[in-house]
VMD Tcl script that draws the C-alpha trace (Angstrom):
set ca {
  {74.73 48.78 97.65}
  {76.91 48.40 100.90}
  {78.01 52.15 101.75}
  {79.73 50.88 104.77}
  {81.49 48.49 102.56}
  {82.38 51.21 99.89}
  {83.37 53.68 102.79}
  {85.70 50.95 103.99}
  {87.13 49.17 101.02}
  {87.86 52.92 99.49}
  {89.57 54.06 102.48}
  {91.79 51.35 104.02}
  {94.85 52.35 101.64}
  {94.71 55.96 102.86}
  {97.28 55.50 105.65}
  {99.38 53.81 103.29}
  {99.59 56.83 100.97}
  {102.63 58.34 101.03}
  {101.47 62.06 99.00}
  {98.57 63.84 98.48}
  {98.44 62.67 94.80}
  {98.54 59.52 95.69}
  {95.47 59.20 98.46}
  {93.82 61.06 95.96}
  {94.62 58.05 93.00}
  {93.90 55.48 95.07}
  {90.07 56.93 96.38}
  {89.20 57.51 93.08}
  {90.48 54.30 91.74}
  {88.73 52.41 94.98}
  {85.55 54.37 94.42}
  {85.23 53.82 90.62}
  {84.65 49.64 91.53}
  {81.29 51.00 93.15}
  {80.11 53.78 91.61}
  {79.02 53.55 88.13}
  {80.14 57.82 87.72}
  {82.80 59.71 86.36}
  {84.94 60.49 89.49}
  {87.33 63.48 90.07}
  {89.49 65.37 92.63}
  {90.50 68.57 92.24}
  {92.80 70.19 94.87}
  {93.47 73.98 95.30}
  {97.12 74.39 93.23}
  {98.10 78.23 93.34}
  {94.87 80.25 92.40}
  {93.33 77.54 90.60}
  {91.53 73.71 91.41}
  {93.53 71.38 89.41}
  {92.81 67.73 88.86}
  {95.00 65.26 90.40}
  {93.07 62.01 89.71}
  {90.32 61.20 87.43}
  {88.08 58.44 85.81}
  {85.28 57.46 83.67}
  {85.25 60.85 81.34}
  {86.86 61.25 77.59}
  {87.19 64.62 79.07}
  {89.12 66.02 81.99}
  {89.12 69.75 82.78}
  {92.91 70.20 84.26}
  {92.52 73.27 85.61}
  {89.31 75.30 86.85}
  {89.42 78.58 88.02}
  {88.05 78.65 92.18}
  {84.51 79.76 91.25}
  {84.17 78.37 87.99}
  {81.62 75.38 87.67}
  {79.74 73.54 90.42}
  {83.22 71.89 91.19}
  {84.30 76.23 91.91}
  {81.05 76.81 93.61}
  {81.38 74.03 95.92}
  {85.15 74.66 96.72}
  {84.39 78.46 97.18}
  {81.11 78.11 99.26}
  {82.46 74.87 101.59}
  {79.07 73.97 101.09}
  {78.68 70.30 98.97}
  {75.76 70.64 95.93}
  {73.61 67.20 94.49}
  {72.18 68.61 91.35}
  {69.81 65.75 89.79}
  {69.24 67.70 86.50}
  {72.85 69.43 85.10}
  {70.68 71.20 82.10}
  {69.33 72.96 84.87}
  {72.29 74.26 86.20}
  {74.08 77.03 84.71}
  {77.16 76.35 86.73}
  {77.79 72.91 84.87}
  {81.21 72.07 82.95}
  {80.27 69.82 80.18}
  {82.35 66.53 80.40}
  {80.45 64.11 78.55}
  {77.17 64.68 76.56}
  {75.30 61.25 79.14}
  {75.63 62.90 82.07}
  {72.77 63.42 83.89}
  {73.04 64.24 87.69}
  {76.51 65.48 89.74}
  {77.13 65.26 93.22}
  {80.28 67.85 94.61}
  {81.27 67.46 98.06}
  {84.41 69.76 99.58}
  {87.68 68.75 101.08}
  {88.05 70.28 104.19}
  {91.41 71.11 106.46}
  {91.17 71.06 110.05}
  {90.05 74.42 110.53}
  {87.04 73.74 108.01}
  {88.86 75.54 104.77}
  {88.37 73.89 101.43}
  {91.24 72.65 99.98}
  {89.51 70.88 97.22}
  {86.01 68.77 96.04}
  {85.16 65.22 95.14}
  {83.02 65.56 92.21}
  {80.78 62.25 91.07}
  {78.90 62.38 87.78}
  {76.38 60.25 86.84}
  {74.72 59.19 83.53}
  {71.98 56.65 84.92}
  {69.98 56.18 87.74}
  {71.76 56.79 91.21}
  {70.26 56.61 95.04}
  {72.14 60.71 95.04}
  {71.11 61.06 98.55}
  {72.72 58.25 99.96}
  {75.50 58.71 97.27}
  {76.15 62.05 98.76}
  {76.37 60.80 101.89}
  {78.73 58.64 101.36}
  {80.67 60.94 99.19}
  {80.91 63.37 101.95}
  {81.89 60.97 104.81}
  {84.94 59.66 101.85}
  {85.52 63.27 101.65}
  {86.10 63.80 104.97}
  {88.79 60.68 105.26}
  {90.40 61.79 102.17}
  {90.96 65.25 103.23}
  {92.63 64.22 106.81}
  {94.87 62.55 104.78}
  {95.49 64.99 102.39}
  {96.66 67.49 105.55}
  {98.30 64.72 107.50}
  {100.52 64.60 104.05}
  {101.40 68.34 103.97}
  {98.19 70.04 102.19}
  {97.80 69.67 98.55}
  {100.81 69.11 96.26}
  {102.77 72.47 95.81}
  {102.82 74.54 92.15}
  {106.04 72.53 89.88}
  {108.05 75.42 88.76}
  {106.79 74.70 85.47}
  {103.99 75.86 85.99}
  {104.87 78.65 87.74}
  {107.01 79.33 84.59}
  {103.49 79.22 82.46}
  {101.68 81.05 85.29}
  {103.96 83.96 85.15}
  {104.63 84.07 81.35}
  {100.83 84.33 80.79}
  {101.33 87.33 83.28}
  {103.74 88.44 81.09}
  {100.91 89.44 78.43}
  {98.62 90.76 80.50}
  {100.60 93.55 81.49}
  {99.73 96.96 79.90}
  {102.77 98.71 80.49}
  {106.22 98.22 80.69}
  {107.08 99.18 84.34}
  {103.81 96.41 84.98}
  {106.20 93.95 83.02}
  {109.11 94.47 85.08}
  {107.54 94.15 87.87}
  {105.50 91.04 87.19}
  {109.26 89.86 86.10}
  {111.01 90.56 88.99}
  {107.94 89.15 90.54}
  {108.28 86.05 88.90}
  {112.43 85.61 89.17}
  {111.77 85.35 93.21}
  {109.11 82.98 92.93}
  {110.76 80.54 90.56}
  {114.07 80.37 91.93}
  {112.96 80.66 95.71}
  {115.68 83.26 96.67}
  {114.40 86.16 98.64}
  {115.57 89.46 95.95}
  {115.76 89.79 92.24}
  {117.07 93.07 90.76}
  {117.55 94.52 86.95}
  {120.15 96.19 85.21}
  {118.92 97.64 82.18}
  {120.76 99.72 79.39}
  {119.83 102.79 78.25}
  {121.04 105.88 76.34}
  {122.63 107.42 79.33}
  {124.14 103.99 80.35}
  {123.44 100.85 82.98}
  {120.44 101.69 85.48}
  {118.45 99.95 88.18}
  {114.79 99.51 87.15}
  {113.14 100.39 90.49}
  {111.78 98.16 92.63}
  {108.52 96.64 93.12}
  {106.98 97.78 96.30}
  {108.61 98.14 99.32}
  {112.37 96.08 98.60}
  {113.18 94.03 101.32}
  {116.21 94.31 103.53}
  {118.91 92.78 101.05}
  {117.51 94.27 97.96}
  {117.59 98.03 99.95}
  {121.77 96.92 100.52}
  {122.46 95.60 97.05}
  {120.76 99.24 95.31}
  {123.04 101.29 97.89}
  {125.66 99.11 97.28}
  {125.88 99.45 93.33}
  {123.95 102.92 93.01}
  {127.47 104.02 95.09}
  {130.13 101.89 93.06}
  {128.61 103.82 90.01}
  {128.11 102.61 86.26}
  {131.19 101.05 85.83}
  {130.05 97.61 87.88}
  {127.09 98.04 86.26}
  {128.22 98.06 82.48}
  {130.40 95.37 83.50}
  {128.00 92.79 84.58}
  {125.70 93.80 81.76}
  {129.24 92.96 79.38}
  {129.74 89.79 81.31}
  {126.15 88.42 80.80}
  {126.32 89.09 77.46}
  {129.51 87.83 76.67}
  {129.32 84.80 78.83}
  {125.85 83.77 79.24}
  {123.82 82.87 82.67}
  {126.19 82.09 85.56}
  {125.20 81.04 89.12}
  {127.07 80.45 92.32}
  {127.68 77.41 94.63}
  {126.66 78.91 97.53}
  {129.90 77.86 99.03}
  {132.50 79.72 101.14}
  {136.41 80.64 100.77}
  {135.87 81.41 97.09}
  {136.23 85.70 96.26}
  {133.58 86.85 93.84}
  {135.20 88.91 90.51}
  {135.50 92.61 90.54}
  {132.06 93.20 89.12}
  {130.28 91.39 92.00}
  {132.31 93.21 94.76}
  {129.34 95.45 95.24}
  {127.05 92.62 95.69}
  {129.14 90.57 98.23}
  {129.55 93.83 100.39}
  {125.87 94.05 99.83}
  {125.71 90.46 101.91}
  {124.63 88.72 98.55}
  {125.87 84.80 99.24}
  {124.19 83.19 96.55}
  {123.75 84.73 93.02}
  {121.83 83.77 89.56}
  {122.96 86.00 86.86}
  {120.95 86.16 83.47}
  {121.08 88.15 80.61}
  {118.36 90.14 79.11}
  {117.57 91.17 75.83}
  {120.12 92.30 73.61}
  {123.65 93.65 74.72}
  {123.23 97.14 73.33}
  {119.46 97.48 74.76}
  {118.79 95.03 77.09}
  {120.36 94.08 80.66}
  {120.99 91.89 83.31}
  {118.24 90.30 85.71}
  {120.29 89.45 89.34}
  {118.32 87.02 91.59}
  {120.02 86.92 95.01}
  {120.02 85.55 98.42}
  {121.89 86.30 101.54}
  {121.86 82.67 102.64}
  {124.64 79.90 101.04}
  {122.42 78.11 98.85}
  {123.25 75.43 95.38}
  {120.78 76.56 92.68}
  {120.16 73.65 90.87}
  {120.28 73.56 86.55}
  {116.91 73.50 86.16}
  {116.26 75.97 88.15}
  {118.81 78.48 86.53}
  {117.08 77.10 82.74}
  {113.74 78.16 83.99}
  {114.78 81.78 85.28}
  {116.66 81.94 81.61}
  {113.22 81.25 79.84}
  {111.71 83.46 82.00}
  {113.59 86.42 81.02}
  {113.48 85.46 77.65}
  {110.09 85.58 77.83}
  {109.84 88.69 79.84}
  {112.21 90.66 77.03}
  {109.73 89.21 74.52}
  {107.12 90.43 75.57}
  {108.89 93.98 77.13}
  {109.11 94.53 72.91}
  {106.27 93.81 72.20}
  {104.65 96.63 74.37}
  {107.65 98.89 72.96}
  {106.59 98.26 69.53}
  {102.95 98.78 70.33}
  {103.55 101.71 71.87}
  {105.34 102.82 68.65}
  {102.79 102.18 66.43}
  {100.46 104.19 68.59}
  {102.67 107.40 68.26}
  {102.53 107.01 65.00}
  {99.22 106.24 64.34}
  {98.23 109.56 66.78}
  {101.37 112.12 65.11}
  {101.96 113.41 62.00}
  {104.38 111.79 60.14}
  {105.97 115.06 58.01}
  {106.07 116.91 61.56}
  {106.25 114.57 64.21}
  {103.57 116.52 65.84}
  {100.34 114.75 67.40}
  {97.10 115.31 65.49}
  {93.76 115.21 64.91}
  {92.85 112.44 66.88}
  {94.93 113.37 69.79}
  {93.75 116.67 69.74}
  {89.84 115.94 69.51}
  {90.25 113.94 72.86}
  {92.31 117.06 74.09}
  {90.09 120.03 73.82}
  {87.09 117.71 74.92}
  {89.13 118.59 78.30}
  {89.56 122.04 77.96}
  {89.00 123.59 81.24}
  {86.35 126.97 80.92}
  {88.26 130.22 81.12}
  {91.82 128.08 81.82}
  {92.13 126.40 78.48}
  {93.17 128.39 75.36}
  {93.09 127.07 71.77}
  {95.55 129.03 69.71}
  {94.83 128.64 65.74}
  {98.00 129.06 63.51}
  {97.82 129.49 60.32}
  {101.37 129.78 57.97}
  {101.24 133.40 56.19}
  {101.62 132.88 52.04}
  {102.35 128.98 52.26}
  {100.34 128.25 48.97}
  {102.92 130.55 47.42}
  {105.93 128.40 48.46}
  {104.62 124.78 47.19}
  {102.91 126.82 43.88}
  {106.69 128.39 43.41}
  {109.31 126.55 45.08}
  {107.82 122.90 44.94}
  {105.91 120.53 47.60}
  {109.20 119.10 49.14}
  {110.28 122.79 49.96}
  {106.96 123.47 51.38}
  {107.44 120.32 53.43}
  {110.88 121.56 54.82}
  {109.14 124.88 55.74}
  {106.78 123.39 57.79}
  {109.07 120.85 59.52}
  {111.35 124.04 60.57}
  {108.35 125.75 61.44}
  {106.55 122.97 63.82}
  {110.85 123.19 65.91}
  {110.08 126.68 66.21}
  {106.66 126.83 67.77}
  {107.88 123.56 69.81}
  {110.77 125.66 71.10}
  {108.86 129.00 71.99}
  {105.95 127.28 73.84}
  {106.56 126.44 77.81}
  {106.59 122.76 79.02}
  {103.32 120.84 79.28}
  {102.19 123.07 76.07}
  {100.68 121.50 73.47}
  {100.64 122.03 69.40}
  {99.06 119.97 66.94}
  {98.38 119.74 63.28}
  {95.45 119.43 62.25}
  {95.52 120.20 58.47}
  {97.90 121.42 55.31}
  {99.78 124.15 57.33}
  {97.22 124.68 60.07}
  {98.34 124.11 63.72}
  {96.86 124.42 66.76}
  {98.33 124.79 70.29}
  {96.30 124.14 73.56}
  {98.00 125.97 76.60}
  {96.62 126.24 80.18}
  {96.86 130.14 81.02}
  {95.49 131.84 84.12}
  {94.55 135.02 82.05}
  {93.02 135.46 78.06}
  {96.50 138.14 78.14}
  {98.51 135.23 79.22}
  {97.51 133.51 76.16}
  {97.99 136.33 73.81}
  {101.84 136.98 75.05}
  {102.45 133.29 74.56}
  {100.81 133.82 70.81}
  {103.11 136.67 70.18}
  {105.64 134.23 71.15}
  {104.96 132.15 68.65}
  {104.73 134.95 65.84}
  {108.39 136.08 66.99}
  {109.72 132.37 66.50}
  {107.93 132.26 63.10}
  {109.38 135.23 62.20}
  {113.01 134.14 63.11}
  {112.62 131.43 60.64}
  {112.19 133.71 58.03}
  {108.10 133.17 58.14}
  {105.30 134.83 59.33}
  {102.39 133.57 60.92}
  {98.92 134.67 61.85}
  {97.52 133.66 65.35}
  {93.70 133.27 66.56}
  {92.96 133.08 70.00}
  {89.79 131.75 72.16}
  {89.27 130.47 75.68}
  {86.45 128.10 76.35}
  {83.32 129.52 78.02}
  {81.48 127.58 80.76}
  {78.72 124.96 78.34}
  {80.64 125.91 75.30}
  {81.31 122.98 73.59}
  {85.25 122.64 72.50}
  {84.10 123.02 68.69}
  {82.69 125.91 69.32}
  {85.84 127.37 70.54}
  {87.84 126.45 68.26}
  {85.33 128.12 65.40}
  {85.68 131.33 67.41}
  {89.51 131.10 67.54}
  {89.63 130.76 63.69}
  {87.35 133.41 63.24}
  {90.14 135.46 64.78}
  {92.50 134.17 62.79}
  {91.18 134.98 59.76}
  {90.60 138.66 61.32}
  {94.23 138.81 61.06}
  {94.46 137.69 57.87}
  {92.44 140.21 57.09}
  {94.39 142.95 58.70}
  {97.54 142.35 56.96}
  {98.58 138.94 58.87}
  {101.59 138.39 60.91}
  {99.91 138.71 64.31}
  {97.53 138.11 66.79}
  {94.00 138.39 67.95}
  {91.88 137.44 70.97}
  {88.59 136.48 70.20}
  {85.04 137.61 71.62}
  {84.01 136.09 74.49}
}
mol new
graphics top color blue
foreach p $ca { graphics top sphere $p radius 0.5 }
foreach p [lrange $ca 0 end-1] q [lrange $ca 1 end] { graphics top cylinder $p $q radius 0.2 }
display resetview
């Protein structure tokens, strides 16, 4: 084999090439005449190597992450691999089940970066060392090109539309989401701010920004935070009533009274999209100060992109619904066991105090009255010790009508006030309730505490109920 032929004859079209994609087609297509191997390029797209040309495999990976495979280790390292056994290798993406050996060589900028590999496989018998020569001088002609062109080709908006909608699901929360949306409106549409309007009981609101907003975004929030709701509820209305609308980015032409606030604000170029539903959802604003012409496509994409954004913004709400009620009682409302095991496991030693409640002659009201009066009692009962316990209190039930409440206190006399509380409440509801109390001690474990707190509860019982009792240390 001529290498000095196959260095030549694959090379000569380079200058000729008019993008990356296509130096890239042409090498491999050159290459494959000498070199009985699959062949592949993969250039750095985004966060990920993506193949741009490819032969010789029934197989092609489209997408690798940067450190995944020899082709990841190679691009990451800058350093080219010849491994003559794959089996060996533990790095090795299975293409085809011939191949034997693979030779990786990096692209290189200028400055010596990676900006992608030239990956050879090989099924039969190959001269790899001079192979890899050769592969790394074609490497080095390819990836002059490749710069001289502009780098490797830029991320379609396509696929930043996939990128960001995969982001979409990976977010645990729903301020993540917004973010990651907002996030996601900028990059897609290319204009410098993106802000949301979302609707909630008390009316229109801004969702707050991600990070530190830039200098327009900081004017358009002072701008519509002072003109008020009103705006607001408007361009929510609008959206919804309307659908997406977009500007020319050209002069002479007043913006409606809704988008005063947002002209004052500097905004010369607006994409306006609605969210969700109109009773619940919003209006995502992606804005730039400069007199731009968003094309269609790009307005569909930002569409789809909320869409998918709202989509997945209820699925997290409906998640986090069946998680309150998988962790609260559903007669009561009130969180229970399960909740409360994980609580007292964090009971602080002397801080912490359990408070069991126990309802005074309940058996008596189901046995006379019936089990849906009984229910009634202890719905009005759980309001009651809600109301009568301070904020950041907690109360729990954890059986028939048996409650607990964990409050932090900075004295066991702190606790037993806030018990009488509770007993006073009960009362007022035309109840009566009995009331042991315990505070962890240092290497008791939180059962243990809670044993000695019923142990004074059932000391009251035993002393008449209706009241309270701190028990031993």
């Amino acid at each position: 084999m001529d290498h000095e032929r196959v260095v030549r004859d694959v090379t000569v079209r380079l200058p000729m090439a008019s993008t990356a994609v296509e130096a890239c087609q042409w090498t491999v297509t050159a290459l494959a005449r000498y070199a009985p191997a699959t062949i592949s390029v993969l250039l750095q797209v985004h966060d990920r190597l993506r193949c741009v040309a490819a032969t010789g495999s029934w197989q092609v990976f489209s997408t690798v992450p940067p450190k995944s495979g020899i082709v990841g280790r190679v691009y990451a390292s800058g350093e080219g691999a010849t491994v003559p056994d794959v089996t060996a290798d533990p790095d090795y993406l299975p293409l085809r089940p011939d191949v034997t050996a693979e030779i990786c060589v990096p692209l290189l900028d200028p400055a010596g970066r990676p900006i992608g590999v030239l990956d050879l496989q090989w099924s039969g018998p190959a001269e790899l060392g001079r192979w890899r020569q050769t592969a790394e001088r074609l490497a080095g002609r390819l990836g002059a090109r490749i710069v001289a062109l502009g780098g490797p080709p830029a991320e379609s908006r396509s696929e930043k539309l996939l990128r960001h909608a995969t982001a979409f699901t990976a977010a645990p929360t729903g301020p993540d989401l917004m973010a990651a949306a907002l996030t996601a409106a900028r990059d897609v549409s290319t204009l410098s701010c993106a802000v949301l309007v979302l609707t909630g009981r008390s009316g229109p609101r801004l969702v707050d920004p991600t990070g530190a907003p830039g200098e327009l975004e900081s004017r358009i929030r002072a701008e519509l935070t002072e003109a008020g709701a009103g705006p607001l509820s408007r361009m929510v209305a609008r959206a919804h009533r309307h659908g997406t609308a977009y500007t020319l980015g050209e002069t002479g032409h007043p913006p409606t009274d809704e988008y005063a606030p947002l002209a004052r604000a500097g905004v010369r170029t607006l994409v306006s999209v609605p969210v969700g539903q109109p009773d619940a959802g919003g209006v995502l604003l992606v804005a730039d100060e400069r007199l731009l012409r968003p094309d269609p496509t790009t307005v569909n994409l930002i569409e789809l992109l909320a869409g998918q954004a709202w989509g997945a913004l209820d699925r997290l709400r409906t998640l986090a619904r069946l998680r309150e009620q998988a962790s609260s009682d559903p007669l009561t409302g009130l969180r229970h066991t399960g909740p409360f095991g994980q609580r007292i496991r964090a009971a602080t030693p002397g801080r912490t105090a359990l408070l069991a409640i126990d309802v005074d002659g309940f058996k008596t009201v189901n046995d006379t009255y019936g089990h849906q009066a009984g229910d009634r009692l202890l719905v009005g009962l759980a309001r009651a010790l809600e109301g009568a316990l301070r904020q950041g209190d907690e109360l729990y039930r954890v059986g028939g009508d048996e409650f607990v409440a964990v409050i932090e206190v900075s004295r066991p006399e702190e606790a037993v006030r806030i018990a009488e509380r509770l007993t006073e409440a009960a009362r007022r509801t035309g109840r009566t309730i009995s009331v042991g109390v315990a505070l962890p001690q240092p290497g008791e474990s939180a059962e243990l505490t809670l044993r000695r707190a019923d142990q004074a509860l059932y000391a009251v019982k035993r002393h008449g109920r209706d009241g309270v009792r701190l028990a031993a240390a």
